[in-house]
C-alpha positions as CSV (number, residue, x, y, z in Angstrom):
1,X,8.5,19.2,-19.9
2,X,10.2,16.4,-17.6
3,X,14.2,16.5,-17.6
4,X,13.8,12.2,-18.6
5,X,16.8,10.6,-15.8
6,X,18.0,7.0,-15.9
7,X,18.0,4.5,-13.0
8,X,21.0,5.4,-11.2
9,X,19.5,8.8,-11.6
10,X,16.3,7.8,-10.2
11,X,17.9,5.6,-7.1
12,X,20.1,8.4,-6.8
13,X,17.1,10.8,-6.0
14,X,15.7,8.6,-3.6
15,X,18.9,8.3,-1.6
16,X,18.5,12.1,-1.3
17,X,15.0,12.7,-0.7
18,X,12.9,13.5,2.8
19,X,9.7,13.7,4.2
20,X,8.2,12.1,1.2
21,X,4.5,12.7,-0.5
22,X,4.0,9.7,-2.7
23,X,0.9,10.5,-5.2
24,X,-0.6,7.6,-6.4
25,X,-3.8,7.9,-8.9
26,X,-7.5,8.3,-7.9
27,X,-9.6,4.7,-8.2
28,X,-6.3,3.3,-7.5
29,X,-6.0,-0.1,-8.6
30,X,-3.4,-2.7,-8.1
31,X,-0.3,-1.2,-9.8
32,X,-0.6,2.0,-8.1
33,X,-1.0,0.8,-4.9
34,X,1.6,-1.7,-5.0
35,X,3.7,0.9,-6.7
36,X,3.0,3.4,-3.4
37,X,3.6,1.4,-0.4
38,X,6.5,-0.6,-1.8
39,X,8.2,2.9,-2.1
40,X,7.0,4.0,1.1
41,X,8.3,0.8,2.4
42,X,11.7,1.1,0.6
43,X,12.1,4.9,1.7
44,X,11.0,3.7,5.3
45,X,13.6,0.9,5.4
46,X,16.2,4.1,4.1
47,X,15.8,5.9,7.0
48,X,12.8,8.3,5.4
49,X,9.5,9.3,6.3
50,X,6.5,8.6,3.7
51,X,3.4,8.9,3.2
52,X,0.7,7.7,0.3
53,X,-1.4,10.3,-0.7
54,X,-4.6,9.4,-2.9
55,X,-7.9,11.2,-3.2
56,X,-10.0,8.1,-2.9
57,X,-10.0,5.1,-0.3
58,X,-7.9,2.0,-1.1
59,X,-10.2,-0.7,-1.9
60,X,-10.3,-3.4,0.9
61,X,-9.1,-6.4,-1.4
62,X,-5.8,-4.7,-1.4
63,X,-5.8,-3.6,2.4
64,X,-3.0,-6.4,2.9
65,X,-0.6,-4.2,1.5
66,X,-0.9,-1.7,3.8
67,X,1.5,-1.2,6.7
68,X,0.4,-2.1,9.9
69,X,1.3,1.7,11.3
70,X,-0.8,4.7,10.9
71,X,-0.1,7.1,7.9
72,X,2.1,10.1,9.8
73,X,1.3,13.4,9.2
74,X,4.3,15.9,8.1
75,X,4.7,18.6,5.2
76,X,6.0,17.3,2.1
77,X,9.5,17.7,1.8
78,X,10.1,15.8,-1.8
79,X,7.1,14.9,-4.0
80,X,7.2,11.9,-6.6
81,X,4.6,10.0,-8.1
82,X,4.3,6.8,-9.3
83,X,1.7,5.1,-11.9
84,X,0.7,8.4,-13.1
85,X,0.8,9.7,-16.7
86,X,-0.7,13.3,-16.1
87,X,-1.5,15.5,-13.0
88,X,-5.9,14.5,-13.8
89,X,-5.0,11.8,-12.6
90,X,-4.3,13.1,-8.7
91,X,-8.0,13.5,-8.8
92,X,-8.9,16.8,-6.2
93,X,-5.6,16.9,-5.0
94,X,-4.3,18.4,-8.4
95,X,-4.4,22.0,-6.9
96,X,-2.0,20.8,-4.4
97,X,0.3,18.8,-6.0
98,X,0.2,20.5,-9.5
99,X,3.6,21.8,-10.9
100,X,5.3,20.4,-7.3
101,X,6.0,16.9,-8.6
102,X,10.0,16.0,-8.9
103,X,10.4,12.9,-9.8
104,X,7.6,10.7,-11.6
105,X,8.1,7.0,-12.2
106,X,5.9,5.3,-14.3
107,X,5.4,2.8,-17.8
108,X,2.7,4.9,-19.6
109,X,3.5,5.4,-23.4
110,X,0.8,9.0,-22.6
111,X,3.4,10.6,-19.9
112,X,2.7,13.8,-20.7
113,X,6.1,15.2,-18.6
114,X,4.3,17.3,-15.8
115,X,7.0,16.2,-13.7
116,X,10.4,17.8,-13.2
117,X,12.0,14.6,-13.8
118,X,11.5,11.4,-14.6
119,X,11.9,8.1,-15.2
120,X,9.5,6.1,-17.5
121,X,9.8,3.0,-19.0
122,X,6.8,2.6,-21.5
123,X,7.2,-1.1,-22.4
124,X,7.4,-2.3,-19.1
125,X,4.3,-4.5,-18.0
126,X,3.6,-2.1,-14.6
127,X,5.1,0.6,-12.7
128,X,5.9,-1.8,-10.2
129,X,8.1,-3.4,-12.7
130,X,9.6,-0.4,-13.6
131,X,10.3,0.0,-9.1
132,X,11.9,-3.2,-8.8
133,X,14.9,-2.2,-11.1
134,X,15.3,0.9,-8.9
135,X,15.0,-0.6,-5.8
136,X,18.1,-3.4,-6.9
137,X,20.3,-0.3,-8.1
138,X,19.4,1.4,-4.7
139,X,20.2,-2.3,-3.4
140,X,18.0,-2.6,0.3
141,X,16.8,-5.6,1.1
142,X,13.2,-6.8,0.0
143,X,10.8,-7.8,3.4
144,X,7.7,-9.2,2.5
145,X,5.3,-6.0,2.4
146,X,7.4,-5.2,-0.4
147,X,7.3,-8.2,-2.2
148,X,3.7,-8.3,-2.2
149,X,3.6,-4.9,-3.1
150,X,5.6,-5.9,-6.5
151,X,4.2,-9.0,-6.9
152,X,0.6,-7.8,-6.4
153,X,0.9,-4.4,-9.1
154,X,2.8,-6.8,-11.4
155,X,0.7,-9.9,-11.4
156,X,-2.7,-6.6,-11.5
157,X,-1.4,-4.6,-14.7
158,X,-1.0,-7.8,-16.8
159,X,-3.9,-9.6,-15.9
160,X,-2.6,-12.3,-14.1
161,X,0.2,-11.5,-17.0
162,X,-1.7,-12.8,-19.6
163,X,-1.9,-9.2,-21.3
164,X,0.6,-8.2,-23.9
165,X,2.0,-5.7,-21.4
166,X,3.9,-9.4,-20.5
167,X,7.6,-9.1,-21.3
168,X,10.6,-11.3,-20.4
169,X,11.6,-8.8,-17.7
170,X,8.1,-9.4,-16.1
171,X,8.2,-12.9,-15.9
172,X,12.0,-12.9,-14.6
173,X,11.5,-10.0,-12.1
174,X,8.6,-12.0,-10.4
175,X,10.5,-15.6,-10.4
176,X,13.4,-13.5,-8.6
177,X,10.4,-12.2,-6.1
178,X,8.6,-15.7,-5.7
179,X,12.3,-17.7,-5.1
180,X,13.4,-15.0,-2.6
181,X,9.9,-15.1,-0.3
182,X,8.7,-18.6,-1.5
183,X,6.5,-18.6,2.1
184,X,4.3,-15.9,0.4
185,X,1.0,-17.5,-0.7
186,X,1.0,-16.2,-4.5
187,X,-1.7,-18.5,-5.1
188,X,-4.5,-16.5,-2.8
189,X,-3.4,-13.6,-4.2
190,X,-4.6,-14.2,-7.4
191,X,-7.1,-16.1,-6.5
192,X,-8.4,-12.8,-4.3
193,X,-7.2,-10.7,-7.1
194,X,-8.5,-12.6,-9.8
195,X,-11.3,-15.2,-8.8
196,X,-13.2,-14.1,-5.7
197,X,-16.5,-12.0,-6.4
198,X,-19.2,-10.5,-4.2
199,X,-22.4,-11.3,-5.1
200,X,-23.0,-7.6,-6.3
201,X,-19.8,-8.1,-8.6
202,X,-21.6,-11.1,-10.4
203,X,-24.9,-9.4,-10.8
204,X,-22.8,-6.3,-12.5
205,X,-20.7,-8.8,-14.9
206,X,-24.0,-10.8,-15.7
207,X,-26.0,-8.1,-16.2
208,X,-23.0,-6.3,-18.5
209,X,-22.8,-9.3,-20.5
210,X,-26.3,-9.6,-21.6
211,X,-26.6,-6.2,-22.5
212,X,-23.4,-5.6,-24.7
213,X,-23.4,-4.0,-27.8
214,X,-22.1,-5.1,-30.8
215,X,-20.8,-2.8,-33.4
216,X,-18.4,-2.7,-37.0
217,X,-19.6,-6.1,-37.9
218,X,-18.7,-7.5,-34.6
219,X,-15.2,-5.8,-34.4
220,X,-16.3,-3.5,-31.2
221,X,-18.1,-4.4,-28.2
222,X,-19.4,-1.7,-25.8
223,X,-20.9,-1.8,-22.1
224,X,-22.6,0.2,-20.2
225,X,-23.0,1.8,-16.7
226,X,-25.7,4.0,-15.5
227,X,-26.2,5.0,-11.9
228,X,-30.3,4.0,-12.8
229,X,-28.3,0.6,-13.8
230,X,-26.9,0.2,-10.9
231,X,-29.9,1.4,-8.3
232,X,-32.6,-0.6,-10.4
233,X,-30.4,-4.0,-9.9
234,X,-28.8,-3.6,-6.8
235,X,-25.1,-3.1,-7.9
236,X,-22.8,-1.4,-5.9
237,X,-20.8,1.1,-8.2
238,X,-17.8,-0.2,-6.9
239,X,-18.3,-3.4,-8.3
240,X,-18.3,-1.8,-11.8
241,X,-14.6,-1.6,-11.0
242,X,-12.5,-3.6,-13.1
243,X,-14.9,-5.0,-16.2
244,X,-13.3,-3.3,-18.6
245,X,-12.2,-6.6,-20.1
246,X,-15.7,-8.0,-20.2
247,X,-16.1,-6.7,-23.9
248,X,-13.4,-8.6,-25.4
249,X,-14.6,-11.3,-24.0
250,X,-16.6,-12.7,-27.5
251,X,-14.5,-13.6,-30.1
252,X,-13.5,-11.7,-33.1
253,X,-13.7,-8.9,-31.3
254,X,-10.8,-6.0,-31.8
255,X,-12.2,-2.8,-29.5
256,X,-13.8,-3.3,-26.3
257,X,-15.3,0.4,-25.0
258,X,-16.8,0.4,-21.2
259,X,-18.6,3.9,-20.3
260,X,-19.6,4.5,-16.7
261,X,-21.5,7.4,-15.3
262,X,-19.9,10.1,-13.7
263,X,-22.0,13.1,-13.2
264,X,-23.7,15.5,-15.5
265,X,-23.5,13.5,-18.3
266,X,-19.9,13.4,-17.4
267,X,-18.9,9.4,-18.6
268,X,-15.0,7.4,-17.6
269,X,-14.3,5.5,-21.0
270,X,-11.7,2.6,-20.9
271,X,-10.5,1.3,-24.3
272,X,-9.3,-2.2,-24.8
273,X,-7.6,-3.9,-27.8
274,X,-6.5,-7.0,-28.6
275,X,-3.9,-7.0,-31.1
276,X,-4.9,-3.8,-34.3
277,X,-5.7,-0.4,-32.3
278,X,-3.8,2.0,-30.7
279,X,-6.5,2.8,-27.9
280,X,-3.9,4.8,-26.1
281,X,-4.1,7.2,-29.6
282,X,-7.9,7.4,-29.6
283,X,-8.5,8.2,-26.0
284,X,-5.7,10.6,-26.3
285,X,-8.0,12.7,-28.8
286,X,-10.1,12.9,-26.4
287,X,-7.7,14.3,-23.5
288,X,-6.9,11.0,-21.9
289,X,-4.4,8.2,-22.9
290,X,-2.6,4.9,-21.2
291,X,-1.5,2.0,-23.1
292,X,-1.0,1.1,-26.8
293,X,-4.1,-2.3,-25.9
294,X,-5.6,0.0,-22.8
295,X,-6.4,3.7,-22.3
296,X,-8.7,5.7,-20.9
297,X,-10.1,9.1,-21.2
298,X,-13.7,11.6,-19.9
299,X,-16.0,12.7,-22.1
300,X,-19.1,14.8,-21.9
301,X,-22.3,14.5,-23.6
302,X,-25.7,12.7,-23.6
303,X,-24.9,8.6,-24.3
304,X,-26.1,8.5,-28.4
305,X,-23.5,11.5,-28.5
306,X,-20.6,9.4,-27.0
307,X,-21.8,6.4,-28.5
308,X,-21.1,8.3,-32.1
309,X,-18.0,9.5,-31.4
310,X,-15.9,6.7,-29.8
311,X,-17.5,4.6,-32.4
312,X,-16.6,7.0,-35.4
313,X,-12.9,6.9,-34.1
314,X,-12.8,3.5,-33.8
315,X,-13.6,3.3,-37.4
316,X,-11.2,5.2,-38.3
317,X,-8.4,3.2,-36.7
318,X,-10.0,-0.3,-37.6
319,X,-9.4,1.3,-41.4
C-alpha cells in the first residue's frame, strides 16, 4: 500500500529524482498525456532527463504537445506515474514497471496504492490539475509546452469542464494558465479537441446513435462496438475513441454503458453518470474503477452475458 505524501512531499521528490521513466496509461487520452510531457517538460527545465513511456501511440490530435526533440534512451533511474489508478493500466509494460513505481500522482477516487508513494487528490477535475499545484510549490517557470500540456488535460477530463469533475480550483488554475500565456490559441484547442471530426468519426457517432439501447424504463442507455461494426461500415476503431458520452446524450437518462470489442469475447466497458450512480463502485466489482460519474472496467463473456450483468448492477444501484 502507497505511503500517501503531501505536496511539498511530492515537489520535494521531484527535486531529487534522475533519469526519469514517466508511465502514462495505454489509450492515452488528454489528461495523461498532458499530465506526461508537462512533467517531462518541468523535470527537463530542472536539470533532469525524462522520458514518457506508454504502450500505445499518442494519438495525432495531441501530437502538439510533444517536444520537438526525440525521446532519449537511458535506464530508469526514478519511476513515477501519473493519471494511473492501478498498474492494468501500463498496458504490456506492467511486467516491467510492476512493483517499481515511487511516486504516483493522480485524482482517481479507485487508486488502488500500487505505488510506494503517492499523492492523489480524488476531487480534483484531472491529474493535470492535481500537477499544476506541484509544479507552483516546486516554483519553475511555465513555457508554453507546459501550459498547453495543463490546459489541454484540464480542459480533456472535464469535457471542455462542463463535467462535474469542475471545481473552483479548475476554473482558477486555468484563468492563471490563460492570463500568463494569453498568445496561446485556447480556442483551437477545443475546437480540435472538442469540434473537429473525420468523416470515419461521424459515421461511428451516427451509426452509435441509431442503434442505442434503451433500458430501466429509459434510465440506462447502452452502445455498442463490434469489430464486424466497424469492418461492415467503414469505421476506423480509433474513431470509437472517445463516445462514451454519446449515451447520456437523451434525456432522462441516469447510466450510460459503451462496450467495445477487444478480443475473445474480451469487451472495455466505460460507465457514465449524470448525477445518482456511483459507476466508479460498479465497475469496481468488476476489477476496474475511475470516477464517482465515470469508470471503467474488462469483462469477459458473450455480449447477452455482459448485457445481463452490467444491467443487473445497474439496477441495483438505480434502487
Amino acid at each position: 500500500m502507497s505511503k500517501l505524501i503531501d505536496i511539498p512531499a511530492a515537489a520535494e521528490f521531484l527535486k531529487n529524482c534522475r533519469d526519469v521513466h514517466i508511465l502514462i496509461h495505454m489509450n492515452p487520452d488528454g489528461d495523461c498525456i498532458g499530465s506526461g510531457y508537462s512533467l517531462q517538460a518541468v523535470l527537463k527545465l530542472l536539470g533532469k532527463r525524462a522520458k514518457v513511456v506508454c504502450m500505445d501511440p499518442i494519438p495525432e490530435r495531441f501530437q502538439f504537445l510533444l517536444p520537438e526533440e526525440q525521446e532519449e534512451e537511458f535506464p530508469a533511474g526514478n519511476i513515477i506515474s501519473v493519471d494511473c489508478a492501478d498498474e492494468s493500466r501500463f498496458g504490456t509494460f506492467r511486467e516491467t514497471y510492476a512493483g517499481k513505481v515511487e511516486l504516483c500522482i493522480d485524482h482517481h477516487i479507485s487508486n488502488d496504492g500500487y505505488a510506494h508513494q503517492a499523492y492523489v487528490e480524488p476531487d480534483a477535475s484531472s491529474a493535470c490539475e492535481v500537477l499544476y499545484k506541484i509544479y507552483r510549490e516546486l516554483g519553475v517557470t511555465f513555457n508554453e509546452q507546459i501550459a498547453k500540456c495543463l490546459y489541454t488535460g484540464i480542459a480533456t477530463d472535464t469535457g471542455c469542464f462542463k463535467f462535474s469533475c469542475t471545481g473552483a480550483d479548475t476554473h482558477l488554475i486555468v484563468s492563471e494558465i490563460m492570463r500568463e500565456f494569453p498568445q496561446i490559441r485556447y480556442d483551437l484547442i477545443n475546437r480540435k479537441m472538442f469540434d473537429v471530426k473525420t468523416p470515419s468519426r461521424i459515421r461511428a457517432e451516427m451509426l452509435m446513435l441509431s442503434q442505442m439501447e434503451y433500458h430501466l424504463d429509459g434510465k440506462c442507455t447502452m452502445i455498442w462496438e463490434t469489430k464486424a461494426i466497424c469492418k461492415e461500415n467503414h469505421i476506423n476503431q480509433k474513431d470509437m475513441e472517445g463516445l462514451t458520452s454519446l449515451p447520456l446524450q437523451p434525456d432522462g437518462v441516469e447510466v450510460g454503458i459503451t462496450l467495445r470489442e477487444q478480443d475473445d469475447n474480451w469487451y472495455r466497458i466505460s460507465l457514465r453518470s449524470t448525477d445518482q450512480v456511483n459507476v466508479s463502485e460498479i465497475c469496481a466489482k468488476f476489477g476496474g474503477g475511475g470516477h464517482v460519474r465515470a469508470a471503467g472496467c474488462q469483462m469477459q463473456g458473450t455480449a447477452d452475458e455482459i448485457r445481463t450483468t452490467l444491467l443487473n448492477a445497474v439496477a441495483k444501484a438505480l434502487a
